[in-house]
Structure formats: structure tokens, C-alpha cells
C-alpha positions as CSV (number, residue, x, y, z in Angstrom):
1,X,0.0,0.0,0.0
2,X,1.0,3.4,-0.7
3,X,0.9,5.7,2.0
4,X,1.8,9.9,2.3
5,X,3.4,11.3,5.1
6,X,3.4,15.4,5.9
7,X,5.5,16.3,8.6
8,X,7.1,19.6,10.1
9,X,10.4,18.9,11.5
10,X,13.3,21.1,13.1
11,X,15.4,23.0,11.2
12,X,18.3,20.5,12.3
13,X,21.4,18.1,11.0
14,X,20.0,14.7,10.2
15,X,16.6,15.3,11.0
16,X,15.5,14.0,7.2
17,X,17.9,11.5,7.3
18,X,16.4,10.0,10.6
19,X,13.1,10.3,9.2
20,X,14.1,8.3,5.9
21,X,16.0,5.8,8.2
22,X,13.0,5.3,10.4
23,X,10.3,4.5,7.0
24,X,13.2,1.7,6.0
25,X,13.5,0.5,9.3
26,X,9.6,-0.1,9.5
27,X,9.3,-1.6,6.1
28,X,8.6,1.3,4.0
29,X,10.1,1.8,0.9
30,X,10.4,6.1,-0.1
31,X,9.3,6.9,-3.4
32,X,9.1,10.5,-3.3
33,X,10.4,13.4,-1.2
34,X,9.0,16.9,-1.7
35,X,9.8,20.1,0.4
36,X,10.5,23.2,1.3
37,X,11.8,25.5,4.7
38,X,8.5,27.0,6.3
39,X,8.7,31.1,6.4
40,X,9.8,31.2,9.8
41,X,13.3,29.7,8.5
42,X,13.4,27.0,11.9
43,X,11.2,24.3,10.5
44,X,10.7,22.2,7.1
45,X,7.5,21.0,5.7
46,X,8.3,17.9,4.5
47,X,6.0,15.3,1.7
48,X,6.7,12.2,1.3
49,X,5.1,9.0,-0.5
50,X,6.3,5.7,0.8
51,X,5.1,1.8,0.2
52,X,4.6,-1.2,2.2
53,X,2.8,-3.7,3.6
54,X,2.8,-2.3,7.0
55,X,-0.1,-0.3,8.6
56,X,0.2,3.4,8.3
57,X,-0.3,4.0,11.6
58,X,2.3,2.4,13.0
59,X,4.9,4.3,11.0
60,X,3.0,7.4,12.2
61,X,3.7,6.8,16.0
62,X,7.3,6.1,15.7
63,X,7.9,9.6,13.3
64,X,5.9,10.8,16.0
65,X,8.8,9.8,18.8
66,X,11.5,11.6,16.9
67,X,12.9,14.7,18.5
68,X,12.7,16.6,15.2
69,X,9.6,16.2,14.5
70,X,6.5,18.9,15.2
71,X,4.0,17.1,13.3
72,X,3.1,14.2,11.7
73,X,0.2,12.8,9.6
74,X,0.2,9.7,7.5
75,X,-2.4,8.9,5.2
76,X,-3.6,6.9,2.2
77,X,-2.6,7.9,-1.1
78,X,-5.7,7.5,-3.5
């Protein structure tokens, strides 16, 4: 299943490459990245489209336990 993630996340070294890490680690395979830095200049809104055969939900409670990230919301892509 196909799943897309929004997150804010801190303005901070590594913060997308422990959010990456985390998908793989849970099964999830990325297939797209999109982004930008929010007008503030401290935070990113990141997109991202991942797949597996894991729930969504699941991957959404451990983004959720990363220090970087604000916000999180995983849902089905259509």
C-alpha cells in the first residue's frame, strides 16, 4: 500500500535522514520526497510518498517519537 506522510520537523542536522531511516526500518520503501523550509526559517514541511505492507499507523507513532519532528500525519494515497 501506498501511503503519504506530511511532517514539520526542526530545522536541524540529520533530522531527514532520521526520518528516511526510520520509514526503512519499519518496512517502508520512499518513493518521493518533496519540500521546502517554512517562512519562519526553523522548520521544514516535508511530503513524502512511501510503500509497504505495514499499517500506516504504525509508521506514524514512531515519526511521531523523533525529537525533530512537530508534526506528523500519514495517510492513504488515493
Amino acid at each position: 500500500m501506498r501511503y503519504q506522510i506530511d511532517l514539520i520537523l526542526r530545522r536541524a542536522e540529520g533530522a531527514l535522514a532520521r526520518v528516511i531511516g526510520t520509514a526503512e526500518r519499519r518496512g517502508f520503501q520512499t518513493v518521493g520526497v518533496d519540500g521546502g523550509l517554512q517562512p519562519d526559517g526553523e522548520h521544514w514541511h516535508l511530503r513524502m510518498n512511501v510503500e509497504g505492507q505495514r499499517c500506516g499507523d504504525g509508521l506514524q507513532a514512531q515519526l511521531h517519537k523523533l525529537h525533530d519532528c512537530l508534526a506528523v500525519e500519514v495517510s492513504p494515497c488515493r
